[in-house]
Structures are given as C-alpha cells and as structure tokens.
VOPAGU-2260 file (C-alpha; in pm, 1 decimal, decimal comma):
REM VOPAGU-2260
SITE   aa  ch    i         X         Y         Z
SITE  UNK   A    0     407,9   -5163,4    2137,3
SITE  UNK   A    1      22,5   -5108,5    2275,6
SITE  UNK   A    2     139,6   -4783,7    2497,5
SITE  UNK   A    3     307,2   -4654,9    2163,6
SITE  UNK   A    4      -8,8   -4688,2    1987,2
SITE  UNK   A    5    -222,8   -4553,1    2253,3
SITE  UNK   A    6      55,9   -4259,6    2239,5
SITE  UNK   A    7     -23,3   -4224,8    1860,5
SITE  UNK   A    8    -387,1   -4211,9    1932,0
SITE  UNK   A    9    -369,2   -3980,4    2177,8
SITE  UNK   A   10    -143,8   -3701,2    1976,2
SITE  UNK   A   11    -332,4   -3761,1    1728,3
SITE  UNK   A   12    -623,8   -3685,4    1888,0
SITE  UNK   A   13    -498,5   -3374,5    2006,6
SITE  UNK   A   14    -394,1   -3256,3    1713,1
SITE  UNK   A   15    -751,4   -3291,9    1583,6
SITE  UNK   A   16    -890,2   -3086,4    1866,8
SITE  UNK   A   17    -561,4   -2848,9    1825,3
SITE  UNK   A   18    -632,8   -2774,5    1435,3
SITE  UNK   A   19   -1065,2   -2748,0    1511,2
SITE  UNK   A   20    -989,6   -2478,0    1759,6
SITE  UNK   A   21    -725,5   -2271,8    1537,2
SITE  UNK   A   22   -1005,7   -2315,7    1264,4
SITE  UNK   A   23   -1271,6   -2130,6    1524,0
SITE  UNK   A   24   -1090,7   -1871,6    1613,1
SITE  UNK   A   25    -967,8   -1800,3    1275,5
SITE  UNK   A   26   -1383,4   -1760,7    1159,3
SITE  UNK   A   27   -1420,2   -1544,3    1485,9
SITE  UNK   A   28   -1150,2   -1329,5    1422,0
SITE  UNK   A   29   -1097,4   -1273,2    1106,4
SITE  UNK   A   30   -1171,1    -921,2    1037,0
SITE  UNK   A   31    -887,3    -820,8    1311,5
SITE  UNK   A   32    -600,3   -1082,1    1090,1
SITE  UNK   A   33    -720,3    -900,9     785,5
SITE  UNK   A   34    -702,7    -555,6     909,8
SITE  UNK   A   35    -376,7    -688,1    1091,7
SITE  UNK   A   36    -224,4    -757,1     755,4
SITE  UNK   A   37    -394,4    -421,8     603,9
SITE  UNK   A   38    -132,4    -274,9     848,6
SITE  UNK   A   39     136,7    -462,2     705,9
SITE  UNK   A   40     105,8    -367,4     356,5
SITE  UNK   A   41      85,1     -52,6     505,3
SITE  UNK   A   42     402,7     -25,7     660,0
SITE  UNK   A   43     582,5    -233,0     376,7
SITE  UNK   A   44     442,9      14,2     104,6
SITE  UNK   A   45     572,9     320,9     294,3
SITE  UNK   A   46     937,4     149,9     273,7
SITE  UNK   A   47     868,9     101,6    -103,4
SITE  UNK   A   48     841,1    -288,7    -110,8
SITE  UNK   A   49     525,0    -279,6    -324,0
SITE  UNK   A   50     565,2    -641,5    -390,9
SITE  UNK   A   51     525,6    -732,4     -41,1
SITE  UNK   A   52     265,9    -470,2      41,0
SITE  UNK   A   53      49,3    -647,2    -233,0
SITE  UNK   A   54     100,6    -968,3     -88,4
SITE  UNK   A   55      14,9    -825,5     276,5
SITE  UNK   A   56    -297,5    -690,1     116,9
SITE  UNK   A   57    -368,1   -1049,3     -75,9
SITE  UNK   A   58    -391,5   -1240,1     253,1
SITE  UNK   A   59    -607,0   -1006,5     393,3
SITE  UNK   A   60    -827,8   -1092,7     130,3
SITE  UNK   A   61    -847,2   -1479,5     140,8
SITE  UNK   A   62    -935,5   -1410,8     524,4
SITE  UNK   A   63   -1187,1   -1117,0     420,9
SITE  UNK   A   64   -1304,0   -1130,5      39,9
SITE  UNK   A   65   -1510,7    -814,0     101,1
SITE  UNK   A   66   -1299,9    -632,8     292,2
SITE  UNK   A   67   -1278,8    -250,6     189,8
SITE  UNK   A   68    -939,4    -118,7     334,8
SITE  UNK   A   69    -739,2    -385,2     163,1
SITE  UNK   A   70    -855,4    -312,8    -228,9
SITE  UNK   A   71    -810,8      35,7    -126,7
SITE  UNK   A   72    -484,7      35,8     -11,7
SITE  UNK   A   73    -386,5    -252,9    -243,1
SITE  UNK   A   74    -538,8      33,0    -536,2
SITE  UNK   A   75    -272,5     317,1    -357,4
SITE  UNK   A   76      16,9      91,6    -441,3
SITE  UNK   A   77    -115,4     -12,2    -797,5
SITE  UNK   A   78    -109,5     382,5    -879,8
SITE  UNK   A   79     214,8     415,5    -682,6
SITE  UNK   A   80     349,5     209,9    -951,1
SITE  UNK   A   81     186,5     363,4   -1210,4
SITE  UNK   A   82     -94,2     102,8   -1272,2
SITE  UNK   A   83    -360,6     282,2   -1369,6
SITE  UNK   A   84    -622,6      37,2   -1462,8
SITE  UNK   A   85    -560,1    -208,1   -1142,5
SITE  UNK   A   86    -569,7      97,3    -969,3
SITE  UNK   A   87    -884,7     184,2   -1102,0
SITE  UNK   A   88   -1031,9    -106,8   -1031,1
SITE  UNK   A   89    -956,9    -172,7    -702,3
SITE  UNK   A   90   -1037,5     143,1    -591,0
SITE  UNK   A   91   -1383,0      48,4    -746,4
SITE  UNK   A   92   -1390,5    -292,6    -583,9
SITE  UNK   A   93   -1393,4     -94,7    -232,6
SITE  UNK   A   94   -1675,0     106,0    -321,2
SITE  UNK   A   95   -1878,4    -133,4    -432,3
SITE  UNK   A   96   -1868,5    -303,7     -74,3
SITE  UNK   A   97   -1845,0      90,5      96,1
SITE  UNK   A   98   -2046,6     323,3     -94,6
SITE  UNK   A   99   -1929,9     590,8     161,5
SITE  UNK   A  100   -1573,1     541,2      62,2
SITE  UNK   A  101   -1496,7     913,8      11,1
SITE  UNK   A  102   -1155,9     921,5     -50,2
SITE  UNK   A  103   -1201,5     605,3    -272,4
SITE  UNK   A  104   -1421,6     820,7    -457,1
SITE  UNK   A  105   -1215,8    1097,8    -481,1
SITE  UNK   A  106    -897,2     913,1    -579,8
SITE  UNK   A  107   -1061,7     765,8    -853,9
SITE  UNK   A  108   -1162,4    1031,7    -993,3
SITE  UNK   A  109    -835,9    1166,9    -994,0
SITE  UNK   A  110    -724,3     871,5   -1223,4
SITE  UNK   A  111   -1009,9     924,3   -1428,9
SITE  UNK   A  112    -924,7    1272,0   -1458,4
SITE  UNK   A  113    -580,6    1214,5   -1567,4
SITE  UNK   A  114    -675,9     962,3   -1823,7
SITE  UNK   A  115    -920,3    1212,0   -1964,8
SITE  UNK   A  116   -1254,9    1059,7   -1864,4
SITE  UNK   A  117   -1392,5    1376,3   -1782,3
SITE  UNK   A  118   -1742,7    1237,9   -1740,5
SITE  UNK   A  119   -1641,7     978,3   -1510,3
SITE  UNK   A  120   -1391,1    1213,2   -1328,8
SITE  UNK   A  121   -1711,9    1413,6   -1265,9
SITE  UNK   A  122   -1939,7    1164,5   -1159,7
SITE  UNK   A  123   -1664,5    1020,4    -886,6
SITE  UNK   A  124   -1580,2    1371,6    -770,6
SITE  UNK   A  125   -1966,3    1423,2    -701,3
SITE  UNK   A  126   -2002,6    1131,4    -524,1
SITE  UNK   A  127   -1713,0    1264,8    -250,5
SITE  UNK   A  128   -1831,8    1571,2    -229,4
SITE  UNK   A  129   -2203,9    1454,3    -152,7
SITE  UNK   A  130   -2010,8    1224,3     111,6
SITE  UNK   A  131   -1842,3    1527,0     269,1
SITE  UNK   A  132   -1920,5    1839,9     208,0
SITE  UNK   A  133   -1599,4    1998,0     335,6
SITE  UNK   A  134   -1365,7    1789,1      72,9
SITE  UNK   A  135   -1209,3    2086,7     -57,5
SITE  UNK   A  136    -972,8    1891,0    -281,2
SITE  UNK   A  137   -1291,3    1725,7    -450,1
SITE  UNK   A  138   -1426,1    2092,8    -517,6
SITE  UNK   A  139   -1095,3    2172,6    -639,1
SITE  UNK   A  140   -1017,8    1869,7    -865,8
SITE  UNK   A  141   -1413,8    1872,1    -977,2
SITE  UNK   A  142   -1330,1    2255,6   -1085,8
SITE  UNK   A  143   -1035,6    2159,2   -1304,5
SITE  UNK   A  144   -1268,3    1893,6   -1457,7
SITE  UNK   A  145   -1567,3    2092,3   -1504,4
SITE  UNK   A  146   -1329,9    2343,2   -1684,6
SITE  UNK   A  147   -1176,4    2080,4   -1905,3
SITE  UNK   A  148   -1523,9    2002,1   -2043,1
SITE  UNK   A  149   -1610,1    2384,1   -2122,5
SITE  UNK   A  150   -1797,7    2482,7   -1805,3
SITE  UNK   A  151   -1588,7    2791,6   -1665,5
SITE  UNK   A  152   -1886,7    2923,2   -1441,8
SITE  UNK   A  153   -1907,7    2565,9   -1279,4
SITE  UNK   A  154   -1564,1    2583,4   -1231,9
SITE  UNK   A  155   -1546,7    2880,3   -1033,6
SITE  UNK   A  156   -1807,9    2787,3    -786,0
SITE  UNK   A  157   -1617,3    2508,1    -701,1
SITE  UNK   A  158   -1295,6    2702,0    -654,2
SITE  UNK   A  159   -1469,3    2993,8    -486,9
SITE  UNK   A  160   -1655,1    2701,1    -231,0
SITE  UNK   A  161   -1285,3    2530,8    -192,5
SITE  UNK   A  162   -1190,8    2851,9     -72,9
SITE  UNK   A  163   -1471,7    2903,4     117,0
SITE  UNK   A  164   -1427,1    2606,0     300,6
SITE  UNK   A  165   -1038,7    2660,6     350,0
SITE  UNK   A  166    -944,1    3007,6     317,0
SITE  UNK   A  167    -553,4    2864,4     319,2
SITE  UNK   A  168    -618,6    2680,2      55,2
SITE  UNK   A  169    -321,3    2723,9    -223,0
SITE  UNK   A  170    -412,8    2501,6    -516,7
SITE  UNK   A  171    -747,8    2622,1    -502,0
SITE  UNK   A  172    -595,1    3008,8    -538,2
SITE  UNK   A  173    -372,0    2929,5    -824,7
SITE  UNK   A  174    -667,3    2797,3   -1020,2
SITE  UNK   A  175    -915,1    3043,1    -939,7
SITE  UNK   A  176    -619,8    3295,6   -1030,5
SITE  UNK   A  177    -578,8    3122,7   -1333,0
SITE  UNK   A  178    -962,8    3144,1   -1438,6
SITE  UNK   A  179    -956,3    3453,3   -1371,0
SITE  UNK   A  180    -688,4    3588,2   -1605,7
SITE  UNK   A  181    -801,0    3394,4   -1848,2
SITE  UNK   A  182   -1152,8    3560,2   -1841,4
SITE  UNK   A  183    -971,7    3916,9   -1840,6
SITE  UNK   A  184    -964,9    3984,9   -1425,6
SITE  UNK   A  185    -571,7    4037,2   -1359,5
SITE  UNK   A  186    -613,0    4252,4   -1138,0
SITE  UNK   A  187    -805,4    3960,7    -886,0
SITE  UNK   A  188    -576,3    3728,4   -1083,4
SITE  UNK   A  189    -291,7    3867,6    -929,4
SITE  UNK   A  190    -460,9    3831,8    -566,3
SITE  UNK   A  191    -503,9    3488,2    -600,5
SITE  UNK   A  192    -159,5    3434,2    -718,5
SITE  UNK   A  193     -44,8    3660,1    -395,4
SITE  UNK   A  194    -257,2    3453,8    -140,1
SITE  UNK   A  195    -112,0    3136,9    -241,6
SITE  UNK   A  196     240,4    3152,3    -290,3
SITE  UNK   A  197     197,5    3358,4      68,4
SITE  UNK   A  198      95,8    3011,3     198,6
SITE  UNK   A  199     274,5    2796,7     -38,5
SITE  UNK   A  200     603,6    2985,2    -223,8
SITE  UNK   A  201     763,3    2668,5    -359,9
SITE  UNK   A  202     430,9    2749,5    -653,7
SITE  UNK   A  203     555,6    3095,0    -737,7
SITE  UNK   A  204     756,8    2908,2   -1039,6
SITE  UNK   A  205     419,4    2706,4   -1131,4
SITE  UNK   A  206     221,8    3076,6   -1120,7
SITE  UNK   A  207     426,7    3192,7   -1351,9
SITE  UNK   A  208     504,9    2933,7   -1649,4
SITE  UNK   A  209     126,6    2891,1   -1686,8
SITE  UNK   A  210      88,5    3282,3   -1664,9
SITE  UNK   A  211     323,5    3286,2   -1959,5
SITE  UNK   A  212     148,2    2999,7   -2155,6
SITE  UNK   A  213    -230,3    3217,2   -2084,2
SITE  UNK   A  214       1,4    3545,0   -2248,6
SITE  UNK   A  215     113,7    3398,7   -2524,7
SITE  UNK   A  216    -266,7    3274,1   -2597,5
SITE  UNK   A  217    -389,5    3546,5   -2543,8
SITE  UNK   A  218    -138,4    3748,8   -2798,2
C-alpha cells in the first residue's frame, strides 16, 4: 500500500512538471500555433468548409488575440459567404493592429464600395495606394469610386496611372474606354476597348452591353 502511494505521488508529480512545461512552450510559441492554424483555415476555406475555416481562424485567436492574418483571412471567408458587415469588420480589426495592411485596405474598400459608401470606399482605397504605390487595382477601383461621386477628371488619372503602372492591364482599359465614350472620345474609346479584350477576350460581351446602355443614354 506505501509503494502505491509513493507511485501516486510520483505520477502525480510528473504530471505537474508535464502540464508546467506544455504551458511554457505554449507562451513561447504561440505566434507559430496561431499562424499554424491561420494555415488551416486556409486550406479548409479553399475546399469550401467555411465553418471549419472559421473555427481554424478562432483558435488562432485565443492563442494570439492581436493577431492580423487571422481577422483577415477569417474577414475573406465572411465575404465569401456573403457577410458583409463581419466582413467589414474584421477586415478592420486587422488594420487596427497593422496599419500597413494594404490589401486589408483595399478589400475593404471594395465592400464599402459595393454597399455604396463612396466616402469610405475612398478613404480605404487611399490608404492602399499610399501603402503601395504600384496597387493598380486600388487606382482602378478608387477611379470607379471617384466617378460614382461626380469626379470624372479624378477618375481618369487613376485609370490613366493604372495603366501606367501595368500597361496589360484590362479592367483598367474597359473603364478608361468607358469614360471616354461617355465624354464624346470613341474614337480612343474604341482603343481601349481593343487593348483589353486583346489581353482579356472573355470581356468583349461586358464592352459591349455597357456600350449599348452609354447609346441608349446618350439618344
């Protein structure tokens, strides 16, 4: 009965030393088991299992509550599923903790841009491009905004400085085509149209609905 006891106390004892030193090395590395499980939202969200992708991205949080990646991925799989508003808001949580979050910057303001918060669309697409600036999509998407609130000349500078950046650029063709017939240029409205569906020809049926729609305004 005593050399059970001292058996007891001595597992016992090493589980107590056993738990303390999983406990260290959890507070040591915990950056690497969040990022680890960063990964495996990842790789669940590119199967479709959004579900456990969130989850993934939930653990990495309890080991890392300021850790960027994981409300920024955990925001890509909110607006996969059409959450707008958690999307939104994660994608803000990460830039509060990583000001230099460009693409968190710029996705946002895509969202904001489709919701019609032109002003905030703005302000988010300004912030990526004053991260990087070669983010043609930002000069792109900040042109389509800076049309939508009235501002056609601002508008083209960004699509002519998309272009700039990336001559191959095809979205950033179609709308600087599209500016331009609408302010009576078909002539370079046609070029633009030519350049891009040379790069891209899948938009040749996008080129011309909204070609159509700018006629029939225009008549």
């Amino acid at each position: 009965m005593r050399t059970t006891m001292r058996n007891k106390r001595f597992l016992g004892t090493t589980c107590m030393y056993l738990f303390l030193s999983v406990g260290l090395l959890a507070a040591e590395t915990r950056q690497e088991t969040a990022l680890s499980y960063v990964e495996l939202g990842n790789k669940f969200m590119h199967q479709g299992d959004f579900d456990r992708a969130i989850g993934a991205y939930n653990i990495a949080l309890q080991f890392v509550p300021d850790f960027a990646p994981a409300f920024f991925h955990r925001a890509l799989v909110h607006e996969a599923r059409g959450d707008v508003m958690k999307a939104i808001t994660d994608y803000t949580n990460a830039l509060n903790i990583a000001s230099g979050f460009t693409t968190a910057w710029y996705n946002r303001g895509n969202l904001r841009l489709n919701e019609g918060d032109l002003d905030g669309a703005l302000s988010d697409f300004n912030k990526a491009v004053e991260s990087d600036r070669r983010y043609v999509m930002a000069y792109n998407n900040r042109g389509i905004a800076k049309l939508a609130k009235g501002d056609p000349e601002g508008a083209m500078a960004d699509f002519n400085e998309a272009i700039k950046i990336d001559p191959h650029h095809p979205e950033a063709y179609v709308n600087r085509g599209l500016l331009r017939l609408q302010q009576g240029m078909k002539t370079e409205a046609e070029s633009d149209f030519a350049r891009s569906i040379a790069v891209r020809p899948s938009l040749k049926g996008f080129i011309e609905s909204r070609v159509s729609l700018i006629s029939q305004s225009q008549n």
